[in-house]
Structures are given as structure tokens and as C-alpha cells.
C-alpha positions, 0 to 999 in steps of 0.5 A: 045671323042677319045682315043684308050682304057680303062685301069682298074686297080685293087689295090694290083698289084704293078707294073703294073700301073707304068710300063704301064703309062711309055708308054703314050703319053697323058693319064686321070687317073679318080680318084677312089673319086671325087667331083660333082663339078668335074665330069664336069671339068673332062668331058671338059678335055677329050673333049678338051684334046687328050687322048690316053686312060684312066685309073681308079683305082678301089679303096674303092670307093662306087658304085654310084661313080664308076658309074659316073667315068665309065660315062665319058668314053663315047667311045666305046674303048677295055678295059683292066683289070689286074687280080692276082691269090686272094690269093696272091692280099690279101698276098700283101694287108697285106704285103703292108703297109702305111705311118705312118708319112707325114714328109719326113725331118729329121735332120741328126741324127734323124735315128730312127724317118727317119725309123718309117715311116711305118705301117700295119694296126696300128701294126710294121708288117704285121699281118693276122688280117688285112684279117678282115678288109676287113669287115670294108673297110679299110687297103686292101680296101673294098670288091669292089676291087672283084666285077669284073663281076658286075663291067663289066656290068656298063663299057657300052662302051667297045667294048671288055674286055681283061685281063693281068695277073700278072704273065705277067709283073713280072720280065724279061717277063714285058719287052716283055708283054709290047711290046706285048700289045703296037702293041695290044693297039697302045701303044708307043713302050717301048725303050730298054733302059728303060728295067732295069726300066721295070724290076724292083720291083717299090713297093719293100722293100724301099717302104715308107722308101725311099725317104727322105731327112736329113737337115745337117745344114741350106745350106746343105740336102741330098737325100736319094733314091733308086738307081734303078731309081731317084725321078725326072725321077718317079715324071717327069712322073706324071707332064707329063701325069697326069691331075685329082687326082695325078697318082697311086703308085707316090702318095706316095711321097708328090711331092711338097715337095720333088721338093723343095729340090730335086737337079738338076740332073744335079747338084746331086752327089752320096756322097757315095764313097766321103765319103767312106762309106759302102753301105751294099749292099743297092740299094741306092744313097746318092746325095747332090748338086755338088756345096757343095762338099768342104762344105760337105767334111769339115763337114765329117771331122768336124761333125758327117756328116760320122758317122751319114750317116753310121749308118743310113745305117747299120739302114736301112739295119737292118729295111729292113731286119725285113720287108722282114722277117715278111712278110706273105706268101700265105700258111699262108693266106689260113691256116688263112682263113681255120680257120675263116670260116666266113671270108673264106665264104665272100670271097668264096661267091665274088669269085664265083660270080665275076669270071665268066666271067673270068672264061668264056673267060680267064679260062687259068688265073683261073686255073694258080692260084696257090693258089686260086685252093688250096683255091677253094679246101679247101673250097669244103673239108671243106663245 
């Protein structure tokens, strides 16, 4: 088999994974759970497929299975790891949330039901409680999204191993790291054009919430998306250069669905400003297909078309705002930690063992963190 590397993704890093397959020409995304029955089918794509790399997600997936996954990667190729300070991997895991609900349609009055779609662990919000579940392999994943060092020695294969902070591809320096890492790992060049993308936050506060579509009659949906980038570009790529298993964050639009009542973009317009509302400063687009312009102009004048389509607005803002709100901090998880000593003790123990070989060849990353040296302090204070 022939591709140029392996791209190992550790949960929890938000916008990595999107922002590196943006470049691909062709990639195999090795699924974290697959059947027997599909190793072999997962083998003959890479043998009949050119493959300009791999990535895998390490995600709450026993060991005999990832010893499998890391099998089919028989080519002696670089591999590239993504790393985060912990402390701020296990903040996000709690902040993360998931989908409470699987419906993505909603009649046009149905607000409250089109914002309760997310959930922390059982709970409205994110709430610390959620670093005990580490012990019970769910919510945040289990405790081997840690084991890199361990991890490392069953990838057989590398010829290399390469790390890229998180710190790297946050905000306006994401654009630059990719073009870096590109000349490095002969990606395709990120276009200028895309930078905006790049730059932004995929997993923001819209997460979960966005997209949605509200059925106004039998003729008439409307979107709902955020405005950053369009639900068509996002799903495009996962149709483009996904063969096994879906393709990370895009797994959480149940694709077929939204497709069958998704507009041409071509056809789509934003009815925001046709229907004169107030957007409250949210990063949204309202879209309903071009051809029913007349049609939704007399239903903003006959129906409640308007008045439901603002509340919902000054709903989300509201929802939006409570999220942001109760999210935890980093500071909050080490006082978490420092109160709850034997959960502090398991995630010392898997720091200690499976940093080394980071702390080995990458010790600049160990030391930026921030708050993992306040926890590794904390820890030697306390023991």
C-alpha cells in the first residue's frame, strides 16, 4: 500500500480533524469500531484505492481492536499525533456534550423542543461530576484516549513520530501550521480563500443546536445553519474523501436526512433580511429554496411565519448564552481534581506513564502546558 502518512487523532481536540481532512485529496479514515467482517473489506480499499494517508480516531475502543486498526497500516510512513495540554482535553470533555435527541425536524412552532437537543452526561449543563466517568468508559471516553506511550509501540510501521499541539492550529496561526505541515507531510497547499474556514471554531456554541430544519406547511422547510460555512460545503467533504465508518466531527449531522431537505445552494436564499428580522448578532443563516420567495412572503404576511422565526431567534440567543455561561473552566477541574484524590491518582498514574516519550522528544509541548504543570505541581504538594 502506498500513502505518505498516518494521522492519529486523539479525541477532544475540536478542530483538528476538520481542518487537516479540508486538505485531502483521497484519505481512509480507519474507524475506532469495526466488525471482523470488515477488516478485510477495509484491507482491499487500501490495496485497490490510492490513499494519500490515514487517519484514525482514538476513541473508546478496547485494545484488541486497536491492535487490528493499527494492522492495516502496513506502510512504513511518518506519523502524526495531535496532542493538547490534559487538563484543558478533560475541560473540553465535559464542556463537549451530545446529542440528546435524533430529530432534526421540527414544526415551525416548536422552539422549545428545536433547542433541547443537548446534554452533559444526563444533565442540562456541564457539570464536573462528569470527570468520574472516566472510571466507567463513557461521556469523555475511556481512560485509553491517554495511553500514548503504550499506543506508540503497537503502530509498528512508522518510520517516525511527529506531534502537533493544539496550541498550533487555534485561531489565525491554524492557517500558517497548515501550510507548514503540508510542505512536511505533502499535503495540498490550504487555498487562501478557505482561511476564514480554517480559522474558525467548527465545534462552537452552535454545536448540536445548528443544523435544523422547521417544516412551515407541507411545501415549505427552512434551514437553519450557522453562517460561518454551509451544511453542504461540510457534508460535501465527508462524501468526497470518506469511504469506511463516516468522518469525525461531520458524524454529528445525520447526513441523509438533512440532504433530503437541504436546498440547492444554488436555489437557497438567506430570508433573514426578507423577512426583516433581527438576527441578534448570531452567526446564522435562515435559507428556504428561491422559488418559494412569493409563497413565504404571504405566509410572513398571513401566519405566524415571522413571529415564530424571531422568537425562535431571541430563544437560541438565550440558549446560547446559558451554554457559554455554565461552561467549566480549566481552574475548576484541578480544584475538582485536588478534592477527589483518588480520581487525581488515576489520571497521575496515566500521565506519568504515558507522557514519556513526549516528554522524551517534544518536552517544549509538556512544559507550555500550562495547567498540567499546575496540576503535576499540585500533585507533588499533595502526595
Amino acid at each position: 500500500m502506498e500513502y505518505w502518512f498516518f494521522f492519529w487523532i486523539e479525541r477532544t481536540f475540536g478542530t483538528t480533524c476538520i481542518s487537516l481532512s479540508m486538505w485531502c485529496f483521497y484519505h481512509f479514515s480507519i474507524q475506532h469500531k469495526i466488525r471482523k467482517k470488515d477488516y478485510y473489506a477495509a484491507y482491499q480499499t487500501l490495496l485497490t484505492n490510492h490513499i494519500n494517508f490515514l487517519t484514525h480516531i482514538n476513541y473508546m475502543q478496547d485494545k484488541e481492536n486497536r491492535k487490528h486498526i493499527f494492522a492495516l497500516a502496513d506502510a512504513k510512513v511518518p506519523v502524526l499525533i495531535n496532542l493538547r495540554d490534559p487538563i484543558g482535553r478533560l475541560k473540553h470533555g465535559i464542556n463537549h456534550g451530545w446529542y440528546k435527541s435524533n430529530q432534526w425536524i421540527y414544526e415551525i412552532n416548536q422552539h422549545k423542543e428545536a433547542l433541547d437537543r443537548v446534554t452533559y452526561g444526563g444533565q442540562d449543563k456541564p457539570h464536573l461530576d462528569l470527570l468520574e466517568s472516566v472510571l466507567k468508559n463513557k461521556n469523555i471516553g475511556n481512560i485509553s484516549i491517554w495511553e500514548y506511550h503504550q499506543t506508540i509501540q503497537e503502530i509498528r510501521n512508522a518510520s517516525s513520530i511527529h506531534y502537533l499541539d493544539m496550541q498550533e492550529i487555534v485561531g489565525k496561526r491554524t492557517f500558517d501550521t497548515m501550510t507548514q505541515l503540508s510542505q512536511e507531510f505533502r499535503f495540498p497547499l490550504p487555498k487562501e480563500e478557505d482561511r476564514k474556514f480554517y480559522e474558525s471554531k467548527i465545534n462552537n456554541q452552535y454545536r448540536y443546536l445548528l443544523p435544523i430544519i422547521f417544516r412551515v406547511n407541507e411545501e415549505i422547510k427552512i434551514l437553519v445553519e450557522q453562517s460561518t460555512y454551509n451544511i453542504e460545503f461540510i457534508l460535501g467533504l465527508n462524501l468526497s474523501s470518506s469511504i469506511v465508518g463516516g468522518f469525525l466531527a461531520i458524524n454529528d449531522y445525520n447526513k441523509n436526512e438533512l440532504l433530503n431537505h437541504t436546498f440547492s445552494i444554488l436555489q437557497d436564499m438567506d430570508i433573514i433580511s426578507q423577512l426583516n428580522l433581527d438576527s441578534l448578532g448570531l452567526q446564522i443563516k435562515i435559507l428556504a429554496d428561491k422559488k418559494q420567495s412569493q409563497e413565504i412572503a404571504y405566509q410572513a404576511n398571513h401566519s405566524n411565519l415571522k413571529n415564530d422565526l424571531q422568537q425562535y431567534l431571541f430563544a437560541l440567543k438565550e440558549k446560547i448564552q446559558s451554554i457559554e455561561t455554565n461552561k467549566v473552566t480549566e481552574s475548576q477541574a484541578l480544584e475538582y481534581l485536588k478534592e477527589h484524590k483518588d480520581l487525581r491518582k488515576i489520571y497521575q498514574t496515566y500521565f506519568e506513564k504515558e507522557f514519556v516519550h513526549i516528554k522524551q522528544v517534544r518536552p517544549d509541548i509538556v512544559e507550555s502546558w500550562k495547567y498540567y504543570q499546575e496540576f503535576e505541581r499540585m500533585c507533588a504538594e499533595l502526595d
